[in-house]
C-alpha positions in Angstrom: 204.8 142.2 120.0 204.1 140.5 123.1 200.4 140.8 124.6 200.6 142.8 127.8 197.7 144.5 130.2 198.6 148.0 128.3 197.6 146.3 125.4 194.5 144.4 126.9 193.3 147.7 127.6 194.3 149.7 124.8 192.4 147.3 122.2 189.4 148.2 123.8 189.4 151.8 123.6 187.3 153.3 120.4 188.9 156.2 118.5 187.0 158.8 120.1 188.5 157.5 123.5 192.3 157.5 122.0 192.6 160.5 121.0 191.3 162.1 124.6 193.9 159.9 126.0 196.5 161.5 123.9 195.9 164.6 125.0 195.9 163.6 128.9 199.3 162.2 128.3 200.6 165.1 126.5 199.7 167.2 129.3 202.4 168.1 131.8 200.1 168.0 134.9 199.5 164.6 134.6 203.1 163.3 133.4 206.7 163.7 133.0 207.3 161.6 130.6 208.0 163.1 127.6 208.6 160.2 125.9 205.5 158.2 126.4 203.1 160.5 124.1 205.3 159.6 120.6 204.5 155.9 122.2 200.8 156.4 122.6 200.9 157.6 119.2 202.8 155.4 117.8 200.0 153.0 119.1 197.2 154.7 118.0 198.7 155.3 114.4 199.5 151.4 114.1 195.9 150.3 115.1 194.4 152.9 112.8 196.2 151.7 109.8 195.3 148.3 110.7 199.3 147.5 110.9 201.5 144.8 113.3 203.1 146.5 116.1 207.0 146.2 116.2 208.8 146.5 119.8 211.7 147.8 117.9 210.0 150.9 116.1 207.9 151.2 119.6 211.5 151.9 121.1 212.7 154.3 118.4 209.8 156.0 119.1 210.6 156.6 122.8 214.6 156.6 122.0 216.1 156.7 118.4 219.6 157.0 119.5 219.5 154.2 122.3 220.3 150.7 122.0 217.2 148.2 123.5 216.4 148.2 127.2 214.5 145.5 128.3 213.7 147.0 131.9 213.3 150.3 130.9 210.8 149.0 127.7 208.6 147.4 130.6 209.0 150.4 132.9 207.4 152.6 129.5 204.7 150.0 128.9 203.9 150.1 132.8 203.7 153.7 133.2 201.8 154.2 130.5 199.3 151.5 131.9 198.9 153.5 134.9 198.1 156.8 132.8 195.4 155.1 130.7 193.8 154.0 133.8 194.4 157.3 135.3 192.4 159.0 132.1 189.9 156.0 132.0 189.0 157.0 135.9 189.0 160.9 135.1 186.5 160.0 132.3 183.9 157.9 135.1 184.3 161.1 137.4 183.7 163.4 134.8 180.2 161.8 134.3 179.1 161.2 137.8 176.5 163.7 138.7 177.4 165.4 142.0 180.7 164.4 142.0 182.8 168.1 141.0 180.2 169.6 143.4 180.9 167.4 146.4 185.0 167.9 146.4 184.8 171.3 145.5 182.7 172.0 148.5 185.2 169.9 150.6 188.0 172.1 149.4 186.2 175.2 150.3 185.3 173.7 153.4 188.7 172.9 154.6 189.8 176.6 153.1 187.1 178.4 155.3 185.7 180.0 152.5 182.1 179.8 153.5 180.9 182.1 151.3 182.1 180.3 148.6 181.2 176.9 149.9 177.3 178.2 150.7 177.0 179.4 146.7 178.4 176.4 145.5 176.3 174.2 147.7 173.0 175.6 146.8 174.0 175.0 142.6 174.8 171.9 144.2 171.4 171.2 145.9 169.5 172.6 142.7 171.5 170.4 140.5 170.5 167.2 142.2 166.7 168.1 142.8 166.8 168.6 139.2 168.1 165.5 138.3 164.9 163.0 137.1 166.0 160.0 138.6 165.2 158.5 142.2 167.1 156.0 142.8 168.9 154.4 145.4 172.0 156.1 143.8 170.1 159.7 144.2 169.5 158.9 147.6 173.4 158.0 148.4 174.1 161.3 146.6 172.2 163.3 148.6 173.4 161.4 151.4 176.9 162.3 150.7 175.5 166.5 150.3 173.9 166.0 153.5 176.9 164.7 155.6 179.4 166.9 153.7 177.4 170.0 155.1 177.1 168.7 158.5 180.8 169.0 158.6 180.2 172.5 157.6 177.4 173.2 159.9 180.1 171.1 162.4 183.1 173.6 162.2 180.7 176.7 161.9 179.8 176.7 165.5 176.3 176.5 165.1 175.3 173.1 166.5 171.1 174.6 166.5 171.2 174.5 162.7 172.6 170.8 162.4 170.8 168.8 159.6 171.0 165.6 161.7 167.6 164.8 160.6 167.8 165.2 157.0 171.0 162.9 157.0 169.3 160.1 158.7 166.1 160.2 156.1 168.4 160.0 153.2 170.8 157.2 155.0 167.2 155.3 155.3 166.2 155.8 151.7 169.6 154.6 150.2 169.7 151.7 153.0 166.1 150.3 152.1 166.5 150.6 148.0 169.4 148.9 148.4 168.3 145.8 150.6 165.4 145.4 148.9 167.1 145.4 145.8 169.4 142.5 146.7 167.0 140.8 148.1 164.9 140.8 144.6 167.8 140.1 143.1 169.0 137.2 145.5 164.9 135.6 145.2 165.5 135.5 141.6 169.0 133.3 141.5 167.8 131.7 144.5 165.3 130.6 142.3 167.3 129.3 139.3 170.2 127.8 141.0 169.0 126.4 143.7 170.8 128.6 146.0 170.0 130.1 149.7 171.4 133.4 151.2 170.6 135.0 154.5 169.6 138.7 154.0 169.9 140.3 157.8 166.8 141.9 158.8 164.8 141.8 155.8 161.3 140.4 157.5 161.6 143.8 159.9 162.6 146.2 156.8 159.6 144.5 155.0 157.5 145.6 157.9 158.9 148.6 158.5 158.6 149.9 154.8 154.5 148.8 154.7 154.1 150.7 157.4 155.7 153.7 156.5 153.8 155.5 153.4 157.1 158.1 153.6 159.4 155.4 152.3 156.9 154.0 149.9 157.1 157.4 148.4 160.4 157.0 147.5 160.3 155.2 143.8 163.1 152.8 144.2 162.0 151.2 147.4 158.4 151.3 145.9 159.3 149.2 143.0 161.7 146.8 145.0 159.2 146.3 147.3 156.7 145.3 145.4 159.0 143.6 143.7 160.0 141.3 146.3 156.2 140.6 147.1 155.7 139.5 143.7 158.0 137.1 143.2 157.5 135.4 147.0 153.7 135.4 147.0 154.1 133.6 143.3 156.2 131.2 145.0 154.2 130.1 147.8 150.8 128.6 148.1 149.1 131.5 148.0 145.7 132.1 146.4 146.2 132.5 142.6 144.3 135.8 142.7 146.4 136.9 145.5 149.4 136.4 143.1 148.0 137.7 140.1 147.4 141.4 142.5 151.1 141.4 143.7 152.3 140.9 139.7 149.9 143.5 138.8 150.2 145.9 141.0 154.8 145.6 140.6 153.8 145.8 137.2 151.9 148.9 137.2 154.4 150.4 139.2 157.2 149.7 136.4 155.3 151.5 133.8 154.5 154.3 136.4 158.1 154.5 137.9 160.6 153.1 135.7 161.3 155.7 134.1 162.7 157.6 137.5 165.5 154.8 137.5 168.7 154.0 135.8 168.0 152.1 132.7 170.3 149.2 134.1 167.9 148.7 136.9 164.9 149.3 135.1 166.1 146.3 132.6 167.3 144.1 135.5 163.8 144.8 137.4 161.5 144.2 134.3 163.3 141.0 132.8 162.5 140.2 136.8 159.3 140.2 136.1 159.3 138.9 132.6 161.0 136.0 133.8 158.3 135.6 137.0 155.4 135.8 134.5 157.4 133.3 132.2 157.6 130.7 134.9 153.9 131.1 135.7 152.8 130.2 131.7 155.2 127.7 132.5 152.8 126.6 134.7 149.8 126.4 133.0 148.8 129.9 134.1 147.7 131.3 130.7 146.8 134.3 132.4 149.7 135.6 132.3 150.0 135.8 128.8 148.7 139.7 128.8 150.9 141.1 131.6 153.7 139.6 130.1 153.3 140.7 126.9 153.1 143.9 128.1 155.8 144.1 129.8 158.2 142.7 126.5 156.4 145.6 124.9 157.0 147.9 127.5 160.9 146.8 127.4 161.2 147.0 123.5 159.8 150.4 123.4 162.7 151.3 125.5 165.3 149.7 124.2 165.3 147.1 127.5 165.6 144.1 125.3 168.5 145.1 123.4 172.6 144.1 124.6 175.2 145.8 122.1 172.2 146.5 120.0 171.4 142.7 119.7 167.9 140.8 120.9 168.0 137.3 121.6 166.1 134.8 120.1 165.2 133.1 123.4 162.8 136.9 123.7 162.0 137.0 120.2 160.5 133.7 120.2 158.6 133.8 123.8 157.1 137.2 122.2 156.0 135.8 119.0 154.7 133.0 121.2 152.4 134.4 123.6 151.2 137.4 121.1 150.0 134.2 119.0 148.4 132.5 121.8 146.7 136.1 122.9 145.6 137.0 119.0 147.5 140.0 118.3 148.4 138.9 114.6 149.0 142.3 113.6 151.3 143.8 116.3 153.2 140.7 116.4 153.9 140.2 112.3 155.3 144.0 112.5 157.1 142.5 115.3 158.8 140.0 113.2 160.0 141.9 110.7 160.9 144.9 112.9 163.2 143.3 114.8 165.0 140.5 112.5 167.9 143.0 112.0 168.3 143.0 115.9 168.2 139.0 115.6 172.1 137.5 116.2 173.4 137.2 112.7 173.9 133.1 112.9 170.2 133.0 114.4 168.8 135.4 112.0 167.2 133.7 109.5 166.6 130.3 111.5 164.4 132.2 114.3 162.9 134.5 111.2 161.7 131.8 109.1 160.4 129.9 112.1 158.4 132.4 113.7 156.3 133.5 110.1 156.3 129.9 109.8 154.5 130.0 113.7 152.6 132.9 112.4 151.0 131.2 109.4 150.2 128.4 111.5 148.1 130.3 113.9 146.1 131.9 110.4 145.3 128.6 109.3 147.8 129.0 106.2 149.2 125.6 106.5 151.0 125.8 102.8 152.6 128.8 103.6 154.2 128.1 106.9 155.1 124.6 105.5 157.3 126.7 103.1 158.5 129.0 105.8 160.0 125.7 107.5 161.9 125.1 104.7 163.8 127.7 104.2 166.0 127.1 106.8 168.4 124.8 108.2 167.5 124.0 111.9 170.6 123.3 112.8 170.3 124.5 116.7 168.7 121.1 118.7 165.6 123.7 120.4 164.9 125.3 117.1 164.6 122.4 115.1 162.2 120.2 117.7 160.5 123.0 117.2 160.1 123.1 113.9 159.3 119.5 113.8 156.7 120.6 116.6 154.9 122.7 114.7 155.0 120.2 111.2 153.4 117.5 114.0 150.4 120.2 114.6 150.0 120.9 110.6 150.2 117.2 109.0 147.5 116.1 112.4 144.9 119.5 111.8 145.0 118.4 107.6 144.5 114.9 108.8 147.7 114.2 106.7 147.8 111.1 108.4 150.5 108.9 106.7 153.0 111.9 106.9 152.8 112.2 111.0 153.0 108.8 111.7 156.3 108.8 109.8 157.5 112.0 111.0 156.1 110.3 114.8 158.6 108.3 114.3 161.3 110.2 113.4 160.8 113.2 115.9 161.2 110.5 118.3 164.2 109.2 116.6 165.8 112.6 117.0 165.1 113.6 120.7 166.4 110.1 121.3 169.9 111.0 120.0 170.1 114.5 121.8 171.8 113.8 124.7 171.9 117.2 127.2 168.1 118.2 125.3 167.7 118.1 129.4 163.5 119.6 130.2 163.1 119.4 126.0 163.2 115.9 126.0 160.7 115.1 128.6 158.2 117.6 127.5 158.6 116.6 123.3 158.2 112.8 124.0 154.9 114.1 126.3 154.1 115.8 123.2 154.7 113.1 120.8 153.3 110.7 123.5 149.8 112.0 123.5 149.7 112.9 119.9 150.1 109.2 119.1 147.4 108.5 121.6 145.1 111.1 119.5 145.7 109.0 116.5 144.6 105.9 118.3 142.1 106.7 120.8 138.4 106.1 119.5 136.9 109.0 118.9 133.4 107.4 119.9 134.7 106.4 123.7 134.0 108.7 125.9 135.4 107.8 128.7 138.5 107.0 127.0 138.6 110.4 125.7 137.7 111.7 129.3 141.0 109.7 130.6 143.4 111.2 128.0 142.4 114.4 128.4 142.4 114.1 132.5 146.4 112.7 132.0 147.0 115.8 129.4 145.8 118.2 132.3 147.8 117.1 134.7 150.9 115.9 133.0 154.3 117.9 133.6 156.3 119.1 131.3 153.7 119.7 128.5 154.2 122.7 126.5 151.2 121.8 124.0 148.5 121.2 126.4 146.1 123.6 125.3 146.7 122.8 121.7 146.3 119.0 122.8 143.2 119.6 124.9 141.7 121.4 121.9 142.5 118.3 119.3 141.3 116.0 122.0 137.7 118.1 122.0 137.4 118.0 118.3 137.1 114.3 118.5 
């Protein structure tokens, strides 16, 4: 059978999901069309059986006594359509909070039962206060209470009791988050793809909200403020312990607050951070190894990290990275293993092996985290440069010194032939680069040793300056 939006849409509904929609289409209120439901089941049936759907028994099920209509088999599959999206909106209503509240109070409205409309505003009022979430959306819903009961207020002749006032707070609150949050949001691509955007007003809305403890109070403009100070003090020339305060303090305010917003902002506003932080160890700012490290921590425990259940390895490996370089042996071998499973299954083993292999390293156990190197293929370009990385560090700290002139050699052999390695390539050759010059330098020059290690500090891209800088002490 021919692939058509019905079916684009029907392959990704679960069971659960299918049978609901059954029972929307069976139901006279919403169609007709008797003869779509033993189509919809036919459907159903096939994909639950794992069968190949026939256009011909799809027909019979709609009309067993009628030859094949084209038109009218496209009409079917059309109408249908329209009822799947139908249910598939019915199902988003049903789970908006507010949402039943707010039209049934404009039907009651417009029936001038204000009796009725009073007691089903106040559930309405008490549901939403309950609610534990702040955020920009709770502010837009409240909005939307607001304005529906000035219309009430409006038509009830009673223009002293107008809630003018509470309208406008809550069309400031959702206004603010809402800037603020596209302005974080804009900073951020702005600062990986090189792009600019104009964002109206924001230097006044900065001001304004500084100024004005009230909207600070409100936790979605907090965080996005202090968001947005974050990442454009850290990008200017500001003091280094003026940017370290601004990360701080955002960061204090997503363990305080996060929890008061949707768990799609809280992710997108902590990998925010993450990703500020990342950039500044980037930079040779090891002191951002602790707030970062925090902040993965504070992600994993609520399941931030995870996308259909998966982690990637690019997180898994900056983790096992800077808990290494911070000491936290423990926390981050429980780490390793605790997460593998969440590991994508053709990086599984590679990024497992690689980072107990890291681990060993960082214990002194050079055997074993040779062994761990073997186990698997590095097939993936970054993965096995890093590998190779790490071998480098092992064979030069056990003075194996045959060994990593020959694998010198090779690792440059291999970056050599990797055409889009892109940053990689400049910042392994660095690597290799001053290695070599380790191996030659003579130990009992000291200004020598004074002018590699002034070139190691300053060099860009360098990845393994500190471990450099210690090899070139220990001379």
């Amino acid at each position: 059978m021919e692939n058509t939006f019905f079916n684009e849409v029907f392959s990704c509904l679960n069971n659960a999901e299918c049978k609901l929609l059954a029972k929307y289409v069976a139901s006279p209120y919403f169609t007709g069309r008797s003869y779509l439901l033993p189509l919809l089941e036919y459907f159903i049936e096939t994909r639950q059986q794992g069968g190949e759907l026939s256009q011909e028994i799809a027909w019979k099920k709609m009309y067993p006594n009628e030859a094949f209509d084209d038109q009218r088999w496209r009409l079917a599959l059309s109408n249908l359509l329209k009822l799947t999206e139908g249910f598939l909106s019915s199902q988003e209503m049903a789970e908006e909070s507010g949402l039943h509240r707010q039209y049934l109070a404009q039907a009651l409205r417009k029936k001038g039962l204000s009796k009725h409309y009073l007691r089903n505003l106040q559930a309405w009022r008490t549901e939403l206060e309950q609610h534990p979430q702040r955020s920009a959306d709770f502010y837009e819903k409240q909005y939307r209470q607001e304005w529906e009961h000035y219309r009430f207020l409006s038509t009830d002749n009673q223009p002293e009791r107008l809630n003018l006032q509470e309208m406008s707070d809550a069309m400031d609150a959702v206004y603010f988050a809402r800037k603020l949050r596209h302005a974080c949001f804009s900073l951020s691509h702005q600062a990986i793809f090189k792009a600019e955007y104009r964002i109206e007003l924001l230097d006044e809305i900065l001001v304004l909200v500084k100024n004005r403890p009230a909207l600070l109070a409100i936790p979605a403009i907090n965080l996005y403020y202090h968001c947005y100070i974050a990442l454009t003090v850290g990008g200017t020339s500001e003091s280094a312990e003026s940017r370290e305060t601004s990360f701080q303090e955002f960061k204090q305010l997503l363990f305080e607050l996060g929890g008061q917003i949707p768990d799609d902002e809280r992710r997108s506003l902590t990998l925010l951070a993450i990703n500020f932080g990342i950039r500044q160890l980037n930079s040779s700012r090891p002191e951002y190894d602790r707030p970062v490290l925090d902040l993965y921590q504070l992600a994993l425990e609520n399941g931030l990290l995870l996308e259909n259940g998966a982690l990637s390895r690019f997180a898994y490996n900056n983790i096992v990275a800077i808990a290494l370089r911070l000491g936290d042996m423990v926390w981050v071998e429980n780490f390793i293993h605790e997460f593998k499973p969440a590991l994508e299954r053709q990086h599984r083993e590679i990024t497992y092996s690689l980072s107990l292999a890291r681990l060993e390293y960082t214990r002194k156990n050079y055997r074993e985290a040779l062994l761990h190197l073997q186990v698997s293929d590095y097939r993936h370009p970054v993965n096995n440069i890093l590998a190779k990385t790490l071998q480098m560090k092992i064979y030069f700290e056990t003075n194996e010194l045959e060994a990593l002139e020959a694998h010198l050699r090779n690792m440059k052999t291999y970056i050599r032939r990797q055409r889009s390695f892109g940053y990689h390539k400049e910042n392994f050759m660095n690597i290799i680069n001053f290695t070599q010059a380790l191996l030659e330098i003579n130990p009992f020059d000291k200004n020598e040793l004074e002018n590699l290690r002034a070139q190691i500090e300053v060099t860009e891209p360098l990845t393994e300056r500190v471990w450099l800088l210690e090899m070139v002490g220990e001379k």
